[in-house]
C-alpha positions as CSV (number, residue, x, y, z in Angstrom):
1,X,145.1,-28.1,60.3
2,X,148.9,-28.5,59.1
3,X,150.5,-31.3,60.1
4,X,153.1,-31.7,62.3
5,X,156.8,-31.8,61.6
6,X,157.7,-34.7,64.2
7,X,155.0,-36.8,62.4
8,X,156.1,-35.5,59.0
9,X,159.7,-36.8,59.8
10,X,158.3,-40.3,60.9
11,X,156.4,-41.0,57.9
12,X,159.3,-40.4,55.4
13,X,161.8,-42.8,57.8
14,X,158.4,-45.7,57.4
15,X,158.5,-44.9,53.2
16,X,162.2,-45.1,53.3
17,X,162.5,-48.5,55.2
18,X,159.4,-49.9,53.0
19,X,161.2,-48.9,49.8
20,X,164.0,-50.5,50.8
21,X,162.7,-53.7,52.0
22,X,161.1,-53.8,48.2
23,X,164.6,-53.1,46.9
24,X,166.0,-56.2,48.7
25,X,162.6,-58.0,47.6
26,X,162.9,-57.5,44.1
27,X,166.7,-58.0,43.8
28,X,166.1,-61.3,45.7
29,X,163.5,-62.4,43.6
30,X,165.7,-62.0,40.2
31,X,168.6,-64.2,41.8
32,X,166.0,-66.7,42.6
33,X,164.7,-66.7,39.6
34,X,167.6,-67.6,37.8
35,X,169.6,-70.6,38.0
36,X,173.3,-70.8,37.6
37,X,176.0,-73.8,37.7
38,X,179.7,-74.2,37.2
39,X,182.0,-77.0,36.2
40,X,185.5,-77.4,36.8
41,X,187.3,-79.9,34.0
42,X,188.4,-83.1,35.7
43,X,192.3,-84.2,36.1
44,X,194.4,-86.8,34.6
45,X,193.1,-90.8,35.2
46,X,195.3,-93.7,35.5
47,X,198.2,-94.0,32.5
48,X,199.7,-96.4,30.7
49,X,201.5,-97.7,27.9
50,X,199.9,-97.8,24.4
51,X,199.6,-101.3,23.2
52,X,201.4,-102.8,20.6
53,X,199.2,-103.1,17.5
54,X,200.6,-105.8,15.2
55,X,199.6,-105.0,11.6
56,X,198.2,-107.5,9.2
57,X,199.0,-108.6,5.9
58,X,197.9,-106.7,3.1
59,X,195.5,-108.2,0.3
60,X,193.9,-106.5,-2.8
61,X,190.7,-105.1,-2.7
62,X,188.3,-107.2,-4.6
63,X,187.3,-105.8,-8.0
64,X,183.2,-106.2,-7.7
65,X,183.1,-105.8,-11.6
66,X,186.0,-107.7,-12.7
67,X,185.1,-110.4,-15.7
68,X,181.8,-108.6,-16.6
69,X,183.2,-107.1,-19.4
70,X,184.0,-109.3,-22.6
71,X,185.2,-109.0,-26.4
72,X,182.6,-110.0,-29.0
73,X,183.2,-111.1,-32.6
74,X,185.5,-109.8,-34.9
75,X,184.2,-107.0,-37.4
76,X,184.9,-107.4,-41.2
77,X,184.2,-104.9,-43.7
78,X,183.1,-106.0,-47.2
79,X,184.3,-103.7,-50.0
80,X,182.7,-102.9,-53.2
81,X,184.8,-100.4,-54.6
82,X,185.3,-97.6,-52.4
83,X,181.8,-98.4,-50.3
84,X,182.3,-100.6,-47.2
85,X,179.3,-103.1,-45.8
86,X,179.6,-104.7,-42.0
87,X,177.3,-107.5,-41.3
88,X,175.4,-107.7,-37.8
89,X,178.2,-107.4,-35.3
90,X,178.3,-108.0,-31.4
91,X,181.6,-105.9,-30.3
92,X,181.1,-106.4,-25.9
93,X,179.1,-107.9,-24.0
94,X,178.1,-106.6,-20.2
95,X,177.1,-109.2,-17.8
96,X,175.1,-107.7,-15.0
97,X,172.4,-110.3,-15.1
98,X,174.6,-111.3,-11.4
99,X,174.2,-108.0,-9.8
100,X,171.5,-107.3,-7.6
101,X,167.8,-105.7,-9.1
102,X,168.2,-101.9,-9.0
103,X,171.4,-101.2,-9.2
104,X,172.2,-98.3,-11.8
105,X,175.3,-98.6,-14.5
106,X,176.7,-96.7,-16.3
107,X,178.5,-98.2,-19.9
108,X,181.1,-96.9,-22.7
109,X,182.6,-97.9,-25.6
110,X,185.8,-95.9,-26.2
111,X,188.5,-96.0,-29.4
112,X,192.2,-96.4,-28.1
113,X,193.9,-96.0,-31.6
114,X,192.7,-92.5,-32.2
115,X,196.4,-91.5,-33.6
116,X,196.6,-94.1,-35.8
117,X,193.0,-93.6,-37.1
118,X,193.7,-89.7,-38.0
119,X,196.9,-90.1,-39.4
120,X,197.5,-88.7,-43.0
121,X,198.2,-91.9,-44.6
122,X,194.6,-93.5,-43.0
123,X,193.0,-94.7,-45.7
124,X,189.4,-94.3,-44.5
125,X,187.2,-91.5,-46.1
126,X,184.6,-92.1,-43.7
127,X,184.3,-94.3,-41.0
128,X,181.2,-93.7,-38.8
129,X,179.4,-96.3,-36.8
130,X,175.8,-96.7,-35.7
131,X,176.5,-98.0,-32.2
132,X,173.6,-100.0,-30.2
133,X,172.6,-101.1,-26.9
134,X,170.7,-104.7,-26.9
135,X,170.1,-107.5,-24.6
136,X,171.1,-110.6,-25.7
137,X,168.8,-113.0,-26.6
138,X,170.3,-116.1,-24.7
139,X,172.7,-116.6,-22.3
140,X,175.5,-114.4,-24.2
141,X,175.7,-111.5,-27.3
142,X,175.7,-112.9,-30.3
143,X,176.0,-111.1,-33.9
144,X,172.0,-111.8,-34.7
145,X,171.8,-110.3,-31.6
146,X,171.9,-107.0,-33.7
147,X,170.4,-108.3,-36.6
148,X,166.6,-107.3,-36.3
149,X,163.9,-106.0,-33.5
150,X,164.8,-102.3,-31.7
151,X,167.8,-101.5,-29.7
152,X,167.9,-100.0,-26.4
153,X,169.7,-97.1,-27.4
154,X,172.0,-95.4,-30.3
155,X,174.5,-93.4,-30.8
156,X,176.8,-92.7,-33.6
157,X,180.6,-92.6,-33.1
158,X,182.4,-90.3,-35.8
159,X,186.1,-90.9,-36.4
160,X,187.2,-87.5,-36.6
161,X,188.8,-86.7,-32.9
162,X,190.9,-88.1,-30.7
163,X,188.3,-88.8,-28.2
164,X,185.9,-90.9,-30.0
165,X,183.5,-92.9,-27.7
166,X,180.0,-93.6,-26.8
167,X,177.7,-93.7,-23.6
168,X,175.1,-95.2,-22.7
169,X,173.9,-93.9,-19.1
170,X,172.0,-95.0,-16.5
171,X,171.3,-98.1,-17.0
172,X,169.1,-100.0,-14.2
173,X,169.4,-103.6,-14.1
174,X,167.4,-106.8,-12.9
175,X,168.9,-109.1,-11.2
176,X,168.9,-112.7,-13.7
177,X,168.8,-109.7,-16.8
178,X,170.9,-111.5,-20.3
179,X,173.6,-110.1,-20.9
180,X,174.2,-106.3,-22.1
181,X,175.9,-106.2,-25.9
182,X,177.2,-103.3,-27.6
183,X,178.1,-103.8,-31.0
184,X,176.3,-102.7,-34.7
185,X,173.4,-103.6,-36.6
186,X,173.9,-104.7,-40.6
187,X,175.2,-101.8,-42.9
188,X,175.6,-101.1,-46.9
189,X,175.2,-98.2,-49.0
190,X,173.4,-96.2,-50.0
191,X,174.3,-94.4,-47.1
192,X,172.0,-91.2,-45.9
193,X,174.7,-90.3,-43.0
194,X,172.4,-91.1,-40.5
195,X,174.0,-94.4,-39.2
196,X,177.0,-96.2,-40.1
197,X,179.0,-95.4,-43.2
198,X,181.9,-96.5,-44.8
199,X,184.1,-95.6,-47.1
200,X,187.8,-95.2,-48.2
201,X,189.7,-93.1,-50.2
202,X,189.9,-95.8,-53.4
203,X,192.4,-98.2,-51.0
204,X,191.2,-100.9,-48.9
205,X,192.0,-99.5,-45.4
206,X,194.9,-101.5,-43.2
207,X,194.2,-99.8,-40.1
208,X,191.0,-100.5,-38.1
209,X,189.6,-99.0,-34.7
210,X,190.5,-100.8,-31.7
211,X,188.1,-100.1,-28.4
212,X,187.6,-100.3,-24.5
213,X,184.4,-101.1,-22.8
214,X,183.8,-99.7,-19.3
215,X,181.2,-100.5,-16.9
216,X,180.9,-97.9,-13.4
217,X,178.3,-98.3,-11.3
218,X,176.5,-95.0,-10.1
219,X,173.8,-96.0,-7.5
């Protein structure tokens, strides 16, 4: 039996209203699910003057590795002819034995007459130095220091450039450690080139190398 239009009418205006009440459901339930918040910035609080700051009186900053670093001996060659010999010679010595244990240094020995050492007139042939690392024995470096037993470290400084130096790097210390030298172990010919060698060009050289030692610490 078809149904009747009156009822058909009636049950369209029920879906309408229900859908819509969902509509305003669902809608309600996404602003109630969220949460929002706003805030205004704040205004200005009570002012004053700036106070007077007075300033102080300056003073250097303390130099933690001032007075560590001292000049050894001084280095004589012997000359046989045109062939040079150097006895055991201590050049610097590094006193970290103070600092705390752990602490890492860095050390250098660099030549400050480089000018003087390349100029035509030098009378050196060949100057070229087996540079060590030690510990001294005692309380300080000393030239038998660097006459027997093994070195920390080596390297060989050549002559030839303006920048001659040597480095020795990373060096970790304990705290009550001797003292640090750097200077050269005994030397004569015959010479294999390996280490230090001397010679000049048949006259006894009048100008000798002058150096620095630096200390940095890295960690």
């Amino acid at each position: 039996m078809p149904e009747h239009p009156a009822s058909t009418r009636h049950s369209r205006r029920r879906l309408a209203i229900w859908l819509g009440f969902a509509a305003v459901g669902i809608t309600m339930g996404v602003v109630w699910a969220a949460g929002f918040a706003s805030f205004t910035g704040g205004g200005n609080g009570t002012a004053a003057a700036s106070p007077v700051v007075t300033p102080g009186s300056p003073s250097n900053n303390t130099n933690p590795l001032a007075g560590l670093v001292t000049a050894g001996t001084t280095w004589n060659v012997d000359w046989s002819g045109d062939w040079g010999s150097t006895g055991a010679t201590s050049f610097f010595q590094i006193a970290l034995g103070s600092k705390p244990t752990g602490q890492v240094y860095n050390l250098a020995m660099l030549l400050t007459n480089g000018a003087a050492m390349s100029a035509a007139t030098d009378p050196w042939q060949t100057l070229q130095l087996k540079v060590e690392l030690r510990q001294a024995a005692g309380a300080s470096c000393a030239n038998s220091d660097f006459a027997s037993g093994s070195p920390i470290a080596t390297h060989l400084m050549s002559f030839d450039n303006e920048d001659a130096a040597v480095y020795f790097n990373g060096i970790s210390i304990t705290n009550g450690d001797n003292p640090y030298c750097i200077g050269i172990a005994p030397a004569a010919p015959p010479y294999d080139g390996s280490g230090t060698f001397l010679r000049n060009d048949g006259t006894v050289p009048d100008v000798y190398p002058n150096f620095i030692a630096t200390v940095n610490r890295v960690s």
